[in-house]
C-alpha positions in Angstrom: 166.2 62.1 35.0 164.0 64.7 36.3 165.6 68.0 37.9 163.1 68.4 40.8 164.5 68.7 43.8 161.5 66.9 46.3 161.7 67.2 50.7 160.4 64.0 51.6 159.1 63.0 55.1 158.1 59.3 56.0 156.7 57.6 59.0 157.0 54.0 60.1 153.3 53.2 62.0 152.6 49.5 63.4 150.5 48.6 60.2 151.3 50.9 57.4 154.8 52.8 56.3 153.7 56.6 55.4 155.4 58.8 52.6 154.7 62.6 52.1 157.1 64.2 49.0 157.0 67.9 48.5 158.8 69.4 45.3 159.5 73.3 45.0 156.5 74.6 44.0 154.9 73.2 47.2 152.8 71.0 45.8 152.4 67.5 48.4 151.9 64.6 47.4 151.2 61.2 50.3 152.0 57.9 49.6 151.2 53.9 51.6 153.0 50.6 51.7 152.5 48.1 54.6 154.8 48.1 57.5 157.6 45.3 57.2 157.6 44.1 60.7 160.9 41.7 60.5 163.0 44.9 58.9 160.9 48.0 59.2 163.9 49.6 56.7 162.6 47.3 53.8 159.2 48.8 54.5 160.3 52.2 54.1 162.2 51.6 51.0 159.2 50.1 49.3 157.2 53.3 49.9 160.3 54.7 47.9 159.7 52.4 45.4 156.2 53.3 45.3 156.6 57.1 45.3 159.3 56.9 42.3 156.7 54.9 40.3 154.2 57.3 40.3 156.3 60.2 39.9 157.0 58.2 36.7 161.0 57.6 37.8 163.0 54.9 38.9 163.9 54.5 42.4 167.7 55.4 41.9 167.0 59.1 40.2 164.1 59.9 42.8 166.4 59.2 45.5 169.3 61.0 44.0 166.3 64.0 43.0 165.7 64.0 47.1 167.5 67.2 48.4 166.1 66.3 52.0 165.0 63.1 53.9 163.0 63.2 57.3 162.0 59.9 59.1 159.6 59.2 62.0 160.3 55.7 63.7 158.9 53.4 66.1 162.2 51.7 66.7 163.0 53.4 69.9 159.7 52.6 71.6 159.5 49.0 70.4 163.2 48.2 71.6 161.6 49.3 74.8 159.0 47.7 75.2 159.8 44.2 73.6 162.6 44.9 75.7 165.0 44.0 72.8 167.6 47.3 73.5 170.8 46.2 74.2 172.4 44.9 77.3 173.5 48.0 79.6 175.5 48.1 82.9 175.7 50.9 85.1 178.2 53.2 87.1 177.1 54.8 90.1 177.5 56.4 93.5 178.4 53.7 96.4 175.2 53.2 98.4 172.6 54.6 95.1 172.9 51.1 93.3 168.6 50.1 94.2 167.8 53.4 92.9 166.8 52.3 89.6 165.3 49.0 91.2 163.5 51.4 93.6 162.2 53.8 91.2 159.9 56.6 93.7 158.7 54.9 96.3 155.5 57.2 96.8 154.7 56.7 92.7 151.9 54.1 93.5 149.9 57.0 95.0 150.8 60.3 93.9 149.3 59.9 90.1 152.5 58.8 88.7 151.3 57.8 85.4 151.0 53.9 84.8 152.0 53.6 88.6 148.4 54.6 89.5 146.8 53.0 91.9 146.7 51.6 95.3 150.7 50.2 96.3 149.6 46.8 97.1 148.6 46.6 93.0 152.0 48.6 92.2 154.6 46.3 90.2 158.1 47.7 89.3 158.9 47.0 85.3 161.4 44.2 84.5 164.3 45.7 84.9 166.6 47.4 82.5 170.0 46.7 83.5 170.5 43.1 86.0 171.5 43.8 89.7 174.8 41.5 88.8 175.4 44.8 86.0 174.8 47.5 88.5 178.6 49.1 90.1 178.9 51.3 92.7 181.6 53.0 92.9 183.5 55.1 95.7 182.9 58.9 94.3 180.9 61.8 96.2 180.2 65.1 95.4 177.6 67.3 97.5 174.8 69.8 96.6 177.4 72.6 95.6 179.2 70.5 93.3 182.3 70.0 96.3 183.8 66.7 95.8 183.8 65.0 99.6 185.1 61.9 98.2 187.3 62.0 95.7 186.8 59.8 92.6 188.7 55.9 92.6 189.8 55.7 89.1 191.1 52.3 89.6 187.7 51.0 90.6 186.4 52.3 87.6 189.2 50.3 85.3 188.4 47.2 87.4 184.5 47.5 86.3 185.3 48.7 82.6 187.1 45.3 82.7 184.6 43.0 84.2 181.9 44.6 81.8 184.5 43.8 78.9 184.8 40.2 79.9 181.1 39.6 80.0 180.8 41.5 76.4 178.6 44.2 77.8 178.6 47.0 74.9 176.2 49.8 76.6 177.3 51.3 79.3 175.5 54.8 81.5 177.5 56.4 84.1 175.2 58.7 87.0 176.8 59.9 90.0 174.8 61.7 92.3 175.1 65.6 91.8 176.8 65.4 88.6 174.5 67.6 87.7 176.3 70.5 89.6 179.4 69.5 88.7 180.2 66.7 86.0 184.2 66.3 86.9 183.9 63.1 88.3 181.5 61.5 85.5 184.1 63.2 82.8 186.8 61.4 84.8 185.0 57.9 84.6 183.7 58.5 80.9 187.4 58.9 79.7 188.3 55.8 81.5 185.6 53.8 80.3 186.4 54.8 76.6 190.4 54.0 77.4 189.0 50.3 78.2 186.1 50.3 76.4 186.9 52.2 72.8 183.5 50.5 70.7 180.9 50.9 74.2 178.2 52.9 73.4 178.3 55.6 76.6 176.1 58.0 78.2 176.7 60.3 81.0 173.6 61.7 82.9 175.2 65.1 83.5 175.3 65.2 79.6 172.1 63.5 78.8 169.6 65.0 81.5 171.5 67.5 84.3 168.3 67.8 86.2 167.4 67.4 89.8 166.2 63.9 90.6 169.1 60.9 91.0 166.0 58.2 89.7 165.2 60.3 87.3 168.8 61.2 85.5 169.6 57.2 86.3 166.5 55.8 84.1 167.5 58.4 81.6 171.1 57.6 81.2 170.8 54.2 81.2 167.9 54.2 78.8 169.5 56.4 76.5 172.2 53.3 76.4 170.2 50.7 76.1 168.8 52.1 73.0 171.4 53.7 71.6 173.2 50.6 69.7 169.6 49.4 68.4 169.0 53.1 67.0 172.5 53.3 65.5 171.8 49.7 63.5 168.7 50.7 62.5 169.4 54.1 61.2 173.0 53.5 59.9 170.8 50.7 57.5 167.9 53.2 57.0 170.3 55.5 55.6 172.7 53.1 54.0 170.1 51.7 51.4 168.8 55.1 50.9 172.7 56.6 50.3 173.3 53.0 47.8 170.3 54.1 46.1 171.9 57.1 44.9 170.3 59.5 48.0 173.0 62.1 48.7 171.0 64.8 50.6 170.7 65.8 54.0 169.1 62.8 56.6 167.4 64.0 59.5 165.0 61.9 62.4 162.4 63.4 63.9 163.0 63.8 68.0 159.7 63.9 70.1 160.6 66.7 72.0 160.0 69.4 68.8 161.7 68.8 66.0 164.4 66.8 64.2 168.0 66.0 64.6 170.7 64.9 62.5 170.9 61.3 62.1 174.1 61.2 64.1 173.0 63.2 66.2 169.8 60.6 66.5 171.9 58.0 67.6 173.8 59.6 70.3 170.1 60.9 72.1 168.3 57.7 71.0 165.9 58.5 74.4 164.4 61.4 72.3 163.0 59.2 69.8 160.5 57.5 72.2 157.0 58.8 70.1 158.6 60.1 67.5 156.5 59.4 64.9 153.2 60.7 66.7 155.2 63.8 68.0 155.8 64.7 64.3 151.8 65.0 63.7 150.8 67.1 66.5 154.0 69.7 65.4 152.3 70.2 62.0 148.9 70.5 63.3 150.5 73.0 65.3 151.8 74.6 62.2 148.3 74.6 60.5 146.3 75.9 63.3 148.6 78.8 64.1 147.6 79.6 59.7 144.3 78.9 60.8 144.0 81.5 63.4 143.0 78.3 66.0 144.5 78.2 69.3 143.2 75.0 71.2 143.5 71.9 69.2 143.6 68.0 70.0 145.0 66.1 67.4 144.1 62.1 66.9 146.0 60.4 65.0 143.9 57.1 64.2 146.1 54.1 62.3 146.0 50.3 62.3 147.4 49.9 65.7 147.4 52.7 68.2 145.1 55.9 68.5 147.8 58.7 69.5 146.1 62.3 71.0 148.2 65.2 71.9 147.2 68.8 72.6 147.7 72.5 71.3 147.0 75.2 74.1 147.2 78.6 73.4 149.5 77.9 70.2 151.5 75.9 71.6 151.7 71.8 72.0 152.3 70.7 74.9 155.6 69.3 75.6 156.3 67.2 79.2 159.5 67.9 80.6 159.0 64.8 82.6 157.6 61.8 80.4 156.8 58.0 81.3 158.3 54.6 78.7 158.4 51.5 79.8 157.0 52.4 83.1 160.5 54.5 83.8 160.2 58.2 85.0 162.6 60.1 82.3 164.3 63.7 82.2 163.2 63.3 78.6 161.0 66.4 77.6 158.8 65.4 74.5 155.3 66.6 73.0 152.8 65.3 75.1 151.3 62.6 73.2 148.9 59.9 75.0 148.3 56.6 73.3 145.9 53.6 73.3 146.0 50.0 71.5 142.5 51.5 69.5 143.3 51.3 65.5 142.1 50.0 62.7 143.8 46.4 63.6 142.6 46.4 67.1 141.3 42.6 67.8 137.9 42.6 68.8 137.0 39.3 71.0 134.2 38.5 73.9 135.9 38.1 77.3 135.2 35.3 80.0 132.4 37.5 81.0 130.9 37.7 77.7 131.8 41.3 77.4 133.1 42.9 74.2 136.5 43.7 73.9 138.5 45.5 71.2 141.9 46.0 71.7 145.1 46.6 72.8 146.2 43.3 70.7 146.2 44.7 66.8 146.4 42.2 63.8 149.1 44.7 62.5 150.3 44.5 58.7 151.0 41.3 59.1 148.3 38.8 59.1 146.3 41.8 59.4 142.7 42.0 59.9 141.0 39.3 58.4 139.2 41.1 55.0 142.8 41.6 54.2 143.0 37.9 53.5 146.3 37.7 54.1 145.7 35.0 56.8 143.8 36.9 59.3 140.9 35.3 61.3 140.4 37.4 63.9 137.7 40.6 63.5 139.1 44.0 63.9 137.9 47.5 63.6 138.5 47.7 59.9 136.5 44.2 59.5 133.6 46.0 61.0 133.8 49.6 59.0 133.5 47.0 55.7 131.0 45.2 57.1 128.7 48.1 57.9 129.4 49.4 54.5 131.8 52.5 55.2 135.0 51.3 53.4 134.6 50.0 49.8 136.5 47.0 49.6 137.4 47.8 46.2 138.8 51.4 46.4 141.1 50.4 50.0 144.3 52.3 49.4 143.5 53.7 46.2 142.1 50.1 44.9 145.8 48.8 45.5 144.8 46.5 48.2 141.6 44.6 47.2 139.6 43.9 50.7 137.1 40.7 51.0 133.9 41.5 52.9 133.0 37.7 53.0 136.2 37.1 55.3 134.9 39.8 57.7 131.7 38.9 57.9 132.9 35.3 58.4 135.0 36.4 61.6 132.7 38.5 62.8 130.1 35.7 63.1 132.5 33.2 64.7 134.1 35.5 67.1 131.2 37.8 68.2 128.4 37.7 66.4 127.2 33.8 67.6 128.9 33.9 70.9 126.9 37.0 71.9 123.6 36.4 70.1 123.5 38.9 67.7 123.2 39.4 63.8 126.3 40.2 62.3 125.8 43.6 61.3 124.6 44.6 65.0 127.8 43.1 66.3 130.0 44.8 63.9 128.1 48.2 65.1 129.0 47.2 68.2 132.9 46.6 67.7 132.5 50.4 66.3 131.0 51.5 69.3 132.9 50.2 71.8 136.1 51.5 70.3 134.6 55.0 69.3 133.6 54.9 73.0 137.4 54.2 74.5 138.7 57.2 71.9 136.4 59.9 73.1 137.6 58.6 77.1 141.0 59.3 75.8 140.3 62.2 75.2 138.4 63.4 77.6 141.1 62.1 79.8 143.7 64.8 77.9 141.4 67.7 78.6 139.3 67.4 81.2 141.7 65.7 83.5 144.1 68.9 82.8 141.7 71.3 83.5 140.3 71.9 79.8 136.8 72.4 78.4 137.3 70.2 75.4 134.1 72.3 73.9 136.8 74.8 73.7 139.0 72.4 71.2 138.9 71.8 67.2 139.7 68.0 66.8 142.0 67.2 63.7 141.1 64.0 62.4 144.5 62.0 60.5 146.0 58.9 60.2 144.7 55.7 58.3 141.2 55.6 60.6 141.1 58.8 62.1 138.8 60.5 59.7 136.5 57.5 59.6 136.0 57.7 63.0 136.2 61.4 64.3 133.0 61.9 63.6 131.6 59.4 66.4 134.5 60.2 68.9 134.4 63.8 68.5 130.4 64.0 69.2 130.9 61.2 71.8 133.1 63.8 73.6 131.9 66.8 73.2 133.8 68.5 70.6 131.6 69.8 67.6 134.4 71.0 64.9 136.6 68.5 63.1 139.1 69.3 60.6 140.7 66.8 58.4 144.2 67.9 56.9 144.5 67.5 53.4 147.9 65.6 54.2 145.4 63.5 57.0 146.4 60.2 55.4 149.9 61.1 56.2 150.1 63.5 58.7 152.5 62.9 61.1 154.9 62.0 58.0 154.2 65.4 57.0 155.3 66.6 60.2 158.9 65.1 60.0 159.2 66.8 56.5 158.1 70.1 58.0 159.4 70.2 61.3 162.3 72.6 62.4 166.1 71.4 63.1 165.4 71.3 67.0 167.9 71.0 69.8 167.0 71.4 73.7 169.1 71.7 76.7 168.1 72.1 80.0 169.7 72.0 83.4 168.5 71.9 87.0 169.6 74.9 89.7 167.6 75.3 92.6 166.3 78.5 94.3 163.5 79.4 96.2 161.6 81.9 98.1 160.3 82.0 101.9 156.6 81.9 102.6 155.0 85.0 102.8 157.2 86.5 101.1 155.6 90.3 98.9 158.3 90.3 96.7 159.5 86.8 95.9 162.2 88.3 93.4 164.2 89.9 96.4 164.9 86.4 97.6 165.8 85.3 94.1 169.3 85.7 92.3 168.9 87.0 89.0 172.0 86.8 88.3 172.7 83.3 88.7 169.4 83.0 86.4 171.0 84.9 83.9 173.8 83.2 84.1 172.8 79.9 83.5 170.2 80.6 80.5 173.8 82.5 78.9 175.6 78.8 79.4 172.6 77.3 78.0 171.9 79.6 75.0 176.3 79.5 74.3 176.2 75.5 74.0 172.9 75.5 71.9 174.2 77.5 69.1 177.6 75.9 69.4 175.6 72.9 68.5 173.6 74.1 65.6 176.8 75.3 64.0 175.9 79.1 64.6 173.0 79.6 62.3 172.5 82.5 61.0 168.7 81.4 60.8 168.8 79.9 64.9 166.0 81.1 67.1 166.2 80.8 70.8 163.7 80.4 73.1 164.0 80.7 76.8 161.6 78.1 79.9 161.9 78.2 83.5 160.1 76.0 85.3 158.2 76.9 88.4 156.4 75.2 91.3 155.2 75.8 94.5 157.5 75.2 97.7 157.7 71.7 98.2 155.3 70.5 95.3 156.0 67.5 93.2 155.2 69.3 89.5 156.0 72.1 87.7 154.8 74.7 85.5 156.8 75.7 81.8 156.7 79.7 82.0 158.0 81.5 79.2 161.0 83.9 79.6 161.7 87.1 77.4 165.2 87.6 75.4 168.0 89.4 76.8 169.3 90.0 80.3 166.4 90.2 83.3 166.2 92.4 86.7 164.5 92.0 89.1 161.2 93.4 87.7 161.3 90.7 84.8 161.7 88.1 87.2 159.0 89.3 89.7 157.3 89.2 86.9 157.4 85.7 85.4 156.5 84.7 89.2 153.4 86.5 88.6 153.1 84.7 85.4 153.4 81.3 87.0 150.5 82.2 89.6 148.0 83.3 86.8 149.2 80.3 84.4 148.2 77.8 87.5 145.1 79.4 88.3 144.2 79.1 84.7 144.6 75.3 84.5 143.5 74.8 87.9 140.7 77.4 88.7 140.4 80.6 90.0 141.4 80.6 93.9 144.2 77.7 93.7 147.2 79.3 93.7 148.9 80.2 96.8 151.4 83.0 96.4 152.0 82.8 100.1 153.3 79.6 100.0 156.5 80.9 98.4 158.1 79.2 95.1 160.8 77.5 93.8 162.6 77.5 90.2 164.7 74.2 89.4 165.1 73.8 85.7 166.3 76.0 83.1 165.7 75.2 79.2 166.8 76.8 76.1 165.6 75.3 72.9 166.9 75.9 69.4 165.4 76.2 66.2 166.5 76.8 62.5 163.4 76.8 60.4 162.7 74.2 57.7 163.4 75.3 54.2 159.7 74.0 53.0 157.6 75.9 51.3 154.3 74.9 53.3 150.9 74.2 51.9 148.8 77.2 52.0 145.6 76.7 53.2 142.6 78.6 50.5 140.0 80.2 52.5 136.6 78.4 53.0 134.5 78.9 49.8 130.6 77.6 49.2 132.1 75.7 46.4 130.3 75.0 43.4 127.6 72.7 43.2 128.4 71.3 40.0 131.7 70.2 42.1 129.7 68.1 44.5 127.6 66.8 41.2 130.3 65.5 39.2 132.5 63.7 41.8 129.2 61.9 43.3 129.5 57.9 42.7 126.3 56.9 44.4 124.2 56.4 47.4 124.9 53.3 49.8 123.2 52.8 53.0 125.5 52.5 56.4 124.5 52.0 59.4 124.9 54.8 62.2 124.1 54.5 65.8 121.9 51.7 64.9 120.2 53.0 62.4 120.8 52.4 58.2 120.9 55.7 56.4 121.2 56.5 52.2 124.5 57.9 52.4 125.9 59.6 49.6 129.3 58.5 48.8 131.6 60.8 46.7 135.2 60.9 45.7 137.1 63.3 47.9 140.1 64.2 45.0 138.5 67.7 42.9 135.5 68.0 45.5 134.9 71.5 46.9 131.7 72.7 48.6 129.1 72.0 51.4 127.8 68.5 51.9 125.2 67.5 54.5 125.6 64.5 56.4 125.4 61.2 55.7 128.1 61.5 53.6 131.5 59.4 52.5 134.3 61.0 50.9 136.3 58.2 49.7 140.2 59.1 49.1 143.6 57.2 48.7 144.5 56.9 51.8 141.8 57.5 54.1 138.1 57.1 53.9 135.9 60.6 55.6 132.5 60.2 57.5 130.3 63.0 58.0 127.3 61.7 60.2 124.1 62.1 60.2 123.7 65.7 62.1 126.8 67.0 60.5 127.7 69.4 57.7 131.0 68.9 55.5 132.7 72.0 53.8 135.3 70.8 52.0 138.0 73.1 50.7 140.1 73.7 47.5 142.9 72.7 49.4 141.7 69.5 50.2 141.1 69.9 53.8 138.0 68.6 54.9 135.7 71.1 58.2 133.2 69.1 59.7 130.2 70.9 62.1 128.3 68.9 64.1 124.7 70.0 64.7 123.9 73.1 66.8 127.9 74.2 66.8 128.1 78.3 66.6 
């Protein structure tokens, strides 16, 4: 058996299962297999299987050579919306039982994410937990955490009984101001676990103690209803991976910055909403702070969903108040925006005649129809074949042969002869129309939050993403794309490289007058250091006191009275009053830089409610270094040339020279394919390609600086 020790991160995406291994010289190498939809576990212990055979070992001694195991899942946001989690009933306050029914009354018409829109159009989701599963109980504690009606401990054995009797195995307790003071949800939790010993149980003062009683309810009682379905699915994750012969460290990557230990995974299942996507946009974070770039938007491109996330100054963007299953969560995560646009996406011609592609994806499994696999609908891929940008013989590496005459044949039925047009100009047009909804997305991310995307350097990964960038980018504006050399897989990459993470966070109110000249007289900085102290004491008593943990400090600003808030960073070490007057000052000039110059309104006074302290204890991965950008040789370019095809572009057919992407270094002018494993490059017509030694791929479009 070998002695390498390899990190290995996977991802589990709607059509494919992703694999990157790193051993300790750094070298990275990405492996494919198709998502198993009926047991995505089986899926991800094929790419096993696949990795071990090329690394020329069986599957036991490159499980037992694996020091370190990272996983990215879907499982969480599936559950949720296939609404398969399992069946929850809730504890709360006498007279706040609708609140979950309710949700926020004015989020029809203050931009509350999928609640947009005029209210008459406004529909609630399907509810999580049945009104017959919803208890109120007689309990009552004020704003300052003063219990005004004391806690009946009976009632709650009465309910822990009637939820036994109806089998209920998920339970969320959220009383209102629990989040000042958690006696009364303690009280409850220990009777609930007296009558109710295999329950899975969360308590909102634990989970999320923030301001906002919807909020920490939809929270709580999410983090329930997934919480069994996560423990299943990791326990058997792991267990095949530990009967294999793995015996190293397992670890699930949580969207809000990092990754957690698997048990700890199971208890904060909520964090694993996007946790697959949020694992890309953290190591394009990593690469552009090597690169010296500051403003990035990743798009992550596969065969169901095109995910986009943003780094500002450095930094992705993490929301501290995120949207699943159209439920308002106290769940901060990487901002990460998705639409049904991948390779998979369904293309079809509406009552209207108009063409469609998307949300519906063939997924793995039938697939799109060139994959022959019983298919006969046309997707995106079906089109990139038919206009002569994949080679159906060199699909994943040649493993998965792909047959043109099956795409051409649904393209015909389903668009082609319904619209009037020749095949390839139909196909051209499925390309189009999704390019088209990708560069909306993401001029939606920037422009809609106040960002020039000229300003931005797009990386290109996932299955599709570097096919497509090229069109989307342009589309939108941006004129630099980099492809990672781990593109193919990325956001596995990510889970492999991220940090251990763990965030807490905890509302307590204080505000200034208006008018006010020195808004930190009227604040107590003492309190504020107080509670980041309470905050910093339970994060490293969490991470085991690292020698290696670093702390960072966020307080959250708004104005008086305003609905969102602003993330502003706070120094180590204890603050006056100058340090605090001066992070107000901070807040101004951060909202005057997303919002223009002029908008923000210091005489309207401000308010601080939440407090976060996240933790980090950096991963032990030697990353890939990235060589700086060399002319190449020309004799590179020469040698890994395999020909000249034509493709179509914007409807024209070019001579495109087609070369394979492994051993290629230098400057190539558009049209150009780099054909690779995993992923298949375009470099349009107006572009330039420099590829690099390390494999990562710049493209310029024309007239960039």
């Amino acid at each position: 058996m070998s002695d390498a020790r390899y990190r290995v991160g996977t991802d589990v995406g709607g059509t494919f299962t992703d694999m990157v291994v790193v051993d300790t010289a750094g070298s990275i190498r990405t492996f494919k297999a198709p998502t198993t939809t009926d047991d995505r576990s089986r899926g991800v212990m094929d790419v096993f299987a696949l990795a071990a055979g090329e690394l020329g070992l069986e599957l036991g001694d490159f499980c037992t050579a694996c020091a370190y195991i990272a996983h990215g899942t879907t499982a969480a946001t599936n559950a949720l919306i296939e609404r398969n989690g399992e069946l929850t009933a809730l504890l709360t306050t006498r007279g706040f039982g609708d609140t979950l029914l309710v949700q926020r009354a004015k989020g029809s018409w203050t931009g509350m994410g999928a609640a947009t829109g005029h209210y008459s159009a406004r529909r609630n989701p399907t509810p999580i937990v049945p009104r017959e599963l919803i208890f109120e109980v007689d309990e009552r504690m004020n704003r300052r955490g003063e219990a005004v009606v004391t806690l009946d401990l009976e009632q709650v054995r009465e309910i822990a009984r009637a939820i036994r009797d109806v089998r209920v195995r998920a339970v969320a307790v959220c009383f209102l101001w629990s989040l000042v003071n958690d006696a009364h949800e303690r009280a409850a939790a220990a009777m609930l676990r007296e009558e109710l010993p295999d329950a899975f149980l969360t308590l909102s003062s634990e989970i999320a103690p923030v301001i906002g009683e919807y909020e920490r309810t939809a929270t709580a009682v999410i983090n329930s209803y997934l919480g069994p379905v996560i423990e299943r699915y990791v326990g058997t994750l792991e267990g095949r991976l530990r009967e294999t012969g793995f015996r190293g460290e397992f670890a699930v990557m949580d969207s809000g910055g990092g990754v957690l230990a698997a048990e700890e995974a199971t208890e904060r299942s909520i964090g694993l909403l996007m946790s697959g996507p949020a694992g890309g946009v953290l190591a394009s974070g990593s690469l552009a702070r090597r690169r010296g770039l500051h403003n990035v938007i990743t798009a992550d491109m596969g065969g169901t969903s095109f995910d986009v996330g943003l780094i500002v100054d450095g930094d992705p963007i993490v929301e501290n108040l995120s949207v699943a299953g159209s439920y308002h969560l106290a769940a901060p995560r990487v901002q990460v925006t998705a639409i049904g646009s991948g390779g998979g996406s369904i293309a079809s011609v509406d009552t209207d005649g108009l063409l469609r592609v998307g949300p519906e994806s063939a997924g793995a499994t039938p697939g799109p129809a060139c994959y022959g696999k019983g298919g006969v609908l046309p997707t995106v891929t079906d089109a990139d074949l038919v206009l002569g940008i994949i080679d159906p013989a060199y699909f994943l590496g040649g493993r998965i042969g792909l047959h043109a005459d099956l795409a051409l044949d649904a393209i015909r039925r389903e668009i082609a002869e319904p619209l009037g047009l020749g095949v390839e100009e139909a196909a051209a047009g499925i390309r189009s129309v999704a390019d088209n909804q990708m560069a909306d997305l993401l001029r939606k991310v920037t422009v809609e939050q106040g960002h020039d995307p000229r300003d931005f350097t797009l990386f290109a990964y996932g299955g599709a993403g570097p096919t497509h960038a090229y069109a989307f980018a342009e589309e939108a504006g941006i004129d630099r794309i980099l492809v990672p050399a781990t593109a193919t897989a990325h956001s596995a990459y990510g889970t492999a490289s991220s940090d251990r993470f763990r965030a807490f966070q905890i509302s307590d109110p204080q505000r200034t007058p208006p008018m006010s000249v020195r808004p930190e007289e009227h604040l107590d900085v003492a309190r504020v250091n107080r509670r980041f102290r309470e905050l910093e004491d339970r994060c490293r008593a969490t991470m085991g006191g690292n020698g290696d943990l670093v702390l960072r400090r966020i307080l959250f600003f708004r104005f008086r009275r305003q609905t969102h808030e602003l993330p502003i960073h706070v120094p180590e070490g204890e603050l006056d009053a100058e340090a605090l007057g001066a992070l107000v000052r901070d807040f101004h000039a951060r909202y005057e830089q997303l919002y223009g110059a002029g908008t923000s309104l210091p005489e309207a006074g401000v308010e601080i409610n939440t407090f976060r302290v996240e933790g980090r204890i950096p991963a032990p991965l030697g990353r890939a270094t990235d060589d700086a950008l060399e002319s190449g040789d020309a004799g590179v370019v020469e040698r890994t040339l395999l020909g000249v095809r034509p493709v179509r572009f914007d409807g024209e057919t070019h001579a495109t020279s087609v070369y394979r992407g492994e051993g290629l270094a230098g400057v190539v002018d558009g049209p150009a394919i780099f054909e690779l494993p995993g992923t298949t490059v375009v470099v349009g017509p107006r572009q330039t390609a420099h590829v690099e030694p390390s494999g990562a791929i710049q493209i310029v479009c024309a007239g960039a600086s």
